[in-house]
C-alpha positions as CSV (number, residue, x, y, z in Angstrom):
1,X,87.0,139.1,117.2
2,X,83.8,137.1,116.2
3,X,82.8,137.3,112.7
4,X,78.9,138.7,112.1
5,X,76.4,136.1,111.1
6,X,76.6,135.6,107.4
7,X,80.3,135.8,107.6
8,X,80.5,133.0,110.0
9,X,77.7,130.9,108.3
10,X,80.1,131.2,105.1
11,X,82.9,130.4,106.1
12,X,81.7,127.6,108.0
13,X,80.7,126.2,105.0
14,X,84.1,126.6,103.6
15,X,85.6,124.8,106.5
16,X,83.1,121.8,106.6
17,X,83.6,121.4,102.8
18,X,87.4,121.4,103.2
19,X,87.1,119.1,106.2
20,X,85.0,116.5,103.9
21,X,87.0,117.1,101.3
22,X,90.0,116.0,103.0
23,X,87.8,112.8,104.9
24,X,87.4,111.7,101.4
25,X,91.0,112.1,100.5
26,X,91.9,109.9,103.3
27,X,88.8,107.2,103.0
28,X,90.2,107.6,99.4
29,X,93.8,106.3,100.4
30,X,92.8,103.8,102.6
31,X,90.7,102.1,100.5
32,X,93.5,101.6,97.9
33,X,95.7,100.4,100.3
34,X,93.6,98.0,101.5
35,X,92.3,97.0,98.4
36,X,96.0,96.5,97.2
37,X,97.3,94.6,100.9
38,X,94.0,92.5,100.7
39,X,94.0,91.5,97.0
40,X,95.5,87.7,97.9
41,X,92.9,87.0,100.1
42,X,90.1,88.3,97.7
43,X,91.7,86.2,94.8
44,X,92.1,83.1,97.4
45,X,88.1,83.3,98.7
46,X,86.8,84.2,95.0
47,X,88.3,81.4,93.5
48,X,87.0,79.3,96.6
49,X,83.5,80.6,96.3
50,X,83.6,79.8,92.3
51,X,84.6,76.6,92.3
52,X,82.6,75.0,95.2
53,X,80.0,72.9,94.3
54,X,77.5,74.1,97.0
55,X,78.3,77.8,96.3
56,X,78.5,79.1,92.4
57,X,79.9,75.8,91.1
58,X,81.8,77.3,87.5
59,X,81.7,75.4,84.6
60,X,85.5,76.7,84.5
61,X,88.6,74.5,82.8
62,X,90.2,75.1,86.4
63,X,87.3,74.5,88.6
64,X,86.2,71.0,86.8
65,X,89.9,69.7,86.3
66,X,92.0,71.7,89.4
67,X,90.0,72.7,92.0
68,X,87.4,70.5,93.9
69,X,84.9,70.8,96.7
70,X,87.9,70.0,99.2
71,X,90.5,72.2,97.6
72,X,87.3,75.0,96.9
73,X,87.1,74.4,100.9
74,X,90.8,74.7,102.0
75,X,91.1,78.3,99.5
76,X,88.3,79.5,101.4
77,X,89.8,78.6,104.7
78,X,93.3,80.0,104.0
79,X,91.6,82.9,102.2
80,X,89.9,84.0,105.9
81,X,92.8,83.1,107.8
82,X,95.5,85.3,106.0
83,X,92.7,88.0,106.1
84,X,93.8,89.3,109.6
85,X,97.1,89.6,109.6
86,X,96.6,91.3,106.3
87,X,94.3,93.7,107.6
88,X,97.0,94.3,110.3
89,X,99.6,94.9,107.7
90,X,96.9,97.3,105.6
91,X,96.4,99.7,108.7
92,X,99.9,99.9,109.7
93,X,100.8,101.1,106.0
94,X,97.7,103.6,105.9
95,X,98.9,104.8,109.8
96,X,102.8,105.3,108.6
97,X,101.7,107.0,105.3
98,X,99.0,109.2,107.0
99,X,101.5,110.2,109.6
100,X,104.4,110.9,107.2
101,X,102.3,113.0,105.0
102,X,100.5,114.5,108.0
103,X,97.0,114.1,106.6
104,X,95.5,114.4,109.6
105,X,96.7,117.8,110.0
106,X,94.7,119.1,107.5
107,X,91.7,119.5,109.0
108,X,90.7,122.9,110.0
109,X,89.1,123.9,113.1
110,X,85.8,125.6,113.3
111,X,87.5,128.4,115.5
112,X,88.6,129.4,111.5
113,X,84.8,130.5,110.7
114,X,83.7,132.1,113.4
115,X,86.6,134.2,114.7
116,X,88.7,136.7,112.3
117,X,92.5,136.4,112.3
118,X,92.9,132.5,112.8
119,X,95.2,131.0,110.3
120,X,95.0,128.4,108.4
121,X,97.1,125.5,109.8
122,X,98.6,124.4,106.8
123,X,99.7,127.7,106.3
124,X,101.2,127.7,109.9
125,X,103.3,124.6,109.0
126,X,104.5,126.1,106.0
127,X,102.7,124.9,103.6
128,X,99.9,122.9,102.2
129,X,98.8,120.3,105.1
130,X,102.9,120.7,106.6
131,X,104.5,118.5,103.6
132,X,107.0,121.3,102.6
133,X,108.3,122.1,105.7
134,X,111.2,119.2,106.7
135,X,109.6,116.1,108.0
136,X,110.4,115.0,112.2
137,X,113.0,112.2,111.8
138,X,113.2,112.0,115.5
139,X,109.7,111.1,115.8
140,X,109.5,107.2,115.8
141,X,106.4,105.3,116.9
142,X,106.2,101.3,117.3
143,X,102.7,100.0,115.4
């Protein structure tokens, strides 16, 4: 049955924070992962970009007696060129991880604020966002 007005507006607002809550969660765990998958390419282009004449040009022991405009050059390159395969490698962590924990189920519908007697789907799954109940080992999907 539908909930009366102040009810609904409630627990709407209860659903939309848990919804955000959980988007930040996730936007949360991707951006580790991708900062930790994408660390060799920032360390690669920053040292580029610091020891390039034209650029920032460091006064650095390494930049003066290592590293020159060519090598600054070729760091850059490789830096942008491993970028995409790392990216690849970044997503297809964050997808396996997100399906395995089943993130993604825990968002709630808004059918939960405005009609009385939906459950909560974590609690349909057994428990918080389905991670107690046994995971699918049959499920296997190709990224």
């Amino acid at each position: 049955e539908p909930r009366s007005a102040w009810c609904c507006l409630a627990w709407t607002l209860l659903v939309v924070t848990m919804n955000c809550f959980v988007f930040l969660m996730n936007l949360l765990l991707m951006f580790v992962i991708f900062t930790i998958v994408l660390l060799p390419t920032i360390v690669v282009v920053y040292f580029g970009f610091q020891c390039h004449s034209r650029v920032l040009h460091s006064a650095a022991r390494y930049c003066k007696s290592i590293l020159d405009d060519n090598s600054s050059s070729a760091l850059i390159i490789l830096g942008f060129v491993i970028m995409s395969p790392l990216i690849v490698v970044a997503m297809a962590i964050y997808c396996s991880l997100a399906r395995r924990l089943r993130l993604f189920m825990c968002f709630q519908p808004y059918s939960r604020a405005v009609y009385k007697g939906v459950k909560w789907r974590w609690y349909e799954e057994g428990g918080l966002c389905g991670c107690a109940k046994g995971w699918n080992t049959q499920v296997k999907a190709w990224v």
